[in-house]
Biotite code that builds the C-alpha atoms (Angstrom):
import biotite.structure as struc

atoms = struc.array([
    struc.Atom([-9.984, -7.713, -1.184], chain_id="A", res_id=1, res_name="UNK", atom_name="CA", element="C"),
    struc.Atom([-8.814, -9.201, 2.030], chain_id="A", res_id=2, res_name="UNK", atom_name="CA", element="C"),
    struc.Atom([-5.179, -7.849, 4.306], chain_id="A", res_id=3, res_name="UNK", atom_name="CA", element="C"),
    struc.Atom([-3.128, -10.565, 3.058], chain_id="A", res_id=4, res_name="UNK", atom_name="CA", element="C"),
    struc.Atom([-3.433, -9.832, -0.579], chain_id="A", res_id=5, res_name="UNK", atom_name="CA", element="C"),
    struc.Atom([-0.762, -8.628, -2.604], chain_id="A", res_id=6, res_name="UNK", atom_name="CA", element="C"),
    struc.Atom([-0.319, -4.724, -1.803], chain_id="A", res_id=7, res_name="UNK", atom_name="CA", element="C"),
    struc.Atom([2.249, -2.289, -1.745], chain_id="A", res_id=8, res_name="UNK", atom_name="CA", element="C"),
    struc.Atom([1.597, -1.893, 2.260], chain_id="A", res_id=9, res_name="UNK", atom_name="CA", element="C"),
    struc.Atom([2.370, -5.822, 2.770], chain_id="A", res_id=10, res_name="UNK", atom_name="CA", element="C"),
    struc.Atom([5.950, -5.485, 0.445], chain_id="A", res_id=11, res_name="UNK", atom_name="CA", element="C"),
    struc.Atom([9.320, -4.648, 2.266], chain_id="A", res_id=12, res_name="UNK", atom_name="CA", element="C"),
    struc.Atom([10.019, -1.576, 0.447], chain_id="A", res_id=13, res_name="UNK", atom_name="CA", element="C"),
    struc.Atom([7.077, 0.173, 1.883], chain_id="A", res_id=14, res_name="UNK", atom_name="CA", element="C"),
    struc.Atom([7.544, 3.409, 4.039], chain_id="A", res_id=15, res_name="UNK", atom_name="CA", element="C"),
    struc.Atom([4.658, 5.615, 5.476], chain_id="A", res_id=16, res_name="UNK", atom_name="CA", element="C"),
    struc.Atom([3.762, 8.671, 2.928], chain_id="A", res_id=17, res_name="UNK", atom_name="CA", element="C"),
    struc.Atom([-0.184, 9.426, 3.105], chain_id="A", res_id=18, res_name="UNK", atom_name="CA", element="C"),
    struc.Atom([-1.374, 7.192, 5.987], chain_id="A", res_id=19, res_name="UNK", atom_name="CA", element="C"),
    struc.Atom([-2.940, 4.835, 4.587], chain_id="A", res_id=20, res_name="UNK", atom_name="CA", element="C"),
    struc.Atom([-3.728, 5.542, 1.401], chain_id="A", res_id=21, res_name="UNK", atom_name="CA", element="C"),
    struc.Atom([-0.184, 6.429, -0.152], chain_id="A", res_id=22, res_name="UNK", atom_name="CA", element="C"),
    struc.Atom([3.015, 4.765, 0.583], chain_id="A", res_id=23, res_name="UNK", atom_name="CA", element="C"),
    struc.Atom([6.595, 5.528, -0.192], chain_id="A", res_id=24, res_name="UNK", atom_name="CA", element="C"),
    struc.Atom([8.579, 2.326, -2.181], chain_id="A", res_id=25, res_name="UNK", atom_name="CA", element="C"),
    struc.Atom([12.078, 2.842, -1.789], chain_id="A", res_id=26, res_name="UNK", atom_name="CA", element="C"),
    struc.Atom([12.609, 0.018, -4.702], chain_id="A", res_id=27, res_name="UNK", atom_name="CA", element="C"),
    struc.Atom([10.942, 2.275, -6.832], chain_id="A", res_id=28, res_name="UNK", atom_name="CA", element="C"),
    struc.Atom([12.725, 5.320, -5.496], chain_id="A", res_id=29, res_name="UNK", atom_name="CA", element="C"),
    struc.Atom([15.970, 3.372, -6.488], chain_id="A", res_id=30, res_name="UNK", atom_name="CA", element="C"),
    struc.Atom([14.665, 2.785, -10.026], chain_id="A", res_id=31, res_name="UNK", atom_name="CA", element="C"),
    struc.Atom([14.153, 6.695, -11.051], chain_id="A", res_id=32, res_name="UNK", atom_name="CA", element="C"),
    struc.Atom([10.371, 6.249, -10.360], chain_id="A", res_id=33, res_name="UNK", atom_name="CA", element="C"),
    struc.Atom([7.675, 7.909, -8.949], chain_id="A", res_id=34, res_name="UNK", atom_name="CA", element="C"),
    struc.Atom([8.240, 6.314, -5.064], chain_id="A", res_id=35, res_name="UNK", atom_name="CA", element="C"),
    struc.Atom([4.801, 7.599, -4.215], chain_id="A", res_id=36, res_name="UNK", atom_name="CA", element="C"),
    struc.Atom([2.203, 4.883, -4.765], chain_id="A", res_id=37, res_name="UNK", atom_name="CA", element="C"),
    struc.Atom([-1.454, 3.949, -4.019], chain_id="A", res_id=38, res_name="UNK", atom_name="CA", element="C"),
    struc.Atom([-1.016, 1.648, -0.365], chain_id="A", res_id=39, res_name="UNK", atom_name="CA", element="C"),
    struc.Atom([-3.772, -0.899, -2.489], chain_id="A", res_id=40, res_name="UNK", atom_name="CA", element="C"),
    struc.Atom([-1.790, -1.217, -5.287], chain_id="A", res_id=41, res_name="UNK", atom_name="CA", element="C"),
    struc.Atom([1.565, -3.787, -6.374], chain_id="A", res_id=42, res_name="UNK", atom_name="CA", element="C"),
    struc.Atom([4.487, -3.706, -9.058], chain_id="A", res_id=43, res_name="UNK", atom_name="CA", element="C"),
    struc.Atom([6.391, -6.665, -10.302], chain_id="A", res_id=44, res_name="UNK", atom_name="CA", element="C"),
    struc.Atom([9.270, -5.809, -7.750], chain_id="A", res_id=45, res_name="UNK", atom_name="CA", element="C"),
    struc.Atom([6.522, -7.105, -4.768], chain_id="A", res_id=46, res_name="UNK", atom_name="CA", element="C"),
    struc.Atom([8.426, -9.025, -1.660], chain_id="A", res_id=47, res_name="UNK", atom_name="CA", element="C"),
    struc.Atom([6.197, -9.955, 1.229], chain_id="A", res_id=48, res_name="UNK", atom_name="CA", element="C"),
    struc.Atom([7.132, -8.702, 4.573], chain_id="A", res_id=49, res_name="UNK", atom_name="CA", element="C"),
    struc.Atom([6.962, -11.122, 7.590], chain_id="A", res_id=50, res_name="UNK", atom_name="CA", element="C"),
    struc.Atom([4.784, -9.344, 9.624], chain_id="A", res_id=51, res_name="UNK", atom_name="CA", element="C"),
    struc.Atom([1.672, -7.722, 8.939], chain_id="A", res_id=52, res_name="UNK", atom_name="CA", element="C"),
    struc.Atom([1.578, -4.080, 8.548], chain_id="A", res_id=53, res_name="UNK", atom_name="CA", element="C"),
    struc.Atom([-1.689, -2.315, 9.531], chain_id="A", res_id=54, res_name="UNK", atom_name="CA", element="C"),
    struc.Atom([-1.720, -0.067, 6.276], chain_id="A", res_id=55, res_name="UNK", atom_name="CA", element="C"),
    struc.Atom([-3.142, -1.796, 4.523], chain_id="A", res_id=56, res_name="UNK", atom_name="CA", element="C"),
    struc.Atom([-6.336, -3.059, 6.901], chain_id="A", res_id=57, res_name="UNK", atom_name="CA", element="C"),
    struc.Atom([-6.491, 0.893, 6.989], chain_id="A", res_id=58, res_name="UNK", atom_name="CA", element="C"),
    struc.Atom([-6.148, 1.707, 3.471], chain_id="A", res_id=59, res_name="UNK", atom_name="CA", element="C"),
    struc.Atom([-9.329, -1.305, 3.311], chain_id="A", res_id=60, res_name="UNK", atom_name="CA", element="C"),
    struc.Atom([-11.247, 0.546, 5.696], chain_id="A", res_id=61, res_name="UNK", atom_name="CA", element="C"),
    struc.Atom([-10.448, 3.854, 4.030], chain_id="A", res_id=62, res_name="UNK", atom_name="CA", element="C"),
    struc.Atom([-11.729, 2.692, 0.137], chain_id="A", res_id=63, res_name="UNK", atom_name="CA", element="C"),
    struc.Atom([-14.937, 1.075, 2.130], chain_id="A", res_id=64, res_name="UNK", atom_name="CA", element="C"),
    struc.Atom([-16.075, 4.377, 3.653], chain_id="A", res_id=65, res_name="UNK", atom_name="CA", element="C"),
    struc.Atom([-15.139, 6.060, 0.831], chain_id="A", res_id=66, res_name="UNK", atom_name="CA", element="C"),
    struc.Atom([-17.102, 4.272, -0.908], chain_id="A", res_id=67, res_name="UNK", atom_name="CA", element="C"),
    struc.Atom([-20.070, 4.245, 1.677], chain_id="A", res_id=68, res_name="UNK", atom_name="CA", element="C"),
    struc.Atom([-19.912, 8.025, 1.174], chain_id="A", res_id=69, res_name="UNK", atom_name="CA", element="C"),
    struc.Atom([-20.812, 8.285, -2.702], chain_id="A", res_id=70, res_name="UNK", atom_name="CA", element="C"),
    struc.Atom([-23.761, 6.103, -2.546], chain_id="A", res_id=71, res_name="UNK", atom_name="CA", element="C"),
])
């Protein structure tokens, strides 16, 4: 899992929601779904924004300690 992979916090339609965990998509707030959606996660409606967004290197750090924490 590296920053410039396909995640919901590198698309256009992201807004900030749950820093950084959960993200608003406004595409899938037009669509009638749930807009709330995991920062690490992608639909088919994924457009890559020009510049990076730091969500998701904090979403990354976020699962890692997470992680760290359950050993």
């Amino acid at each position: 899992m590296s920053d410039n992979d396909e995640y919901c916090g590198n698309c256009d339609s992201h807004n900030c929601y749950d820093y950084p965990t959960k993200i608003f998509c406004s595409t899938r707030h037009s669509q009638n779904l749930n807009p709330i959606v995991e920062t690490l996660w992608h639909c088919n409606s994924y457009n890559r924004i020009s510049q990076e967004c730091y969500c998701v290197h904090e979403a990354l750090k976020a699962k890692n300690s997470s992680g760290e924490a359950q050993r």
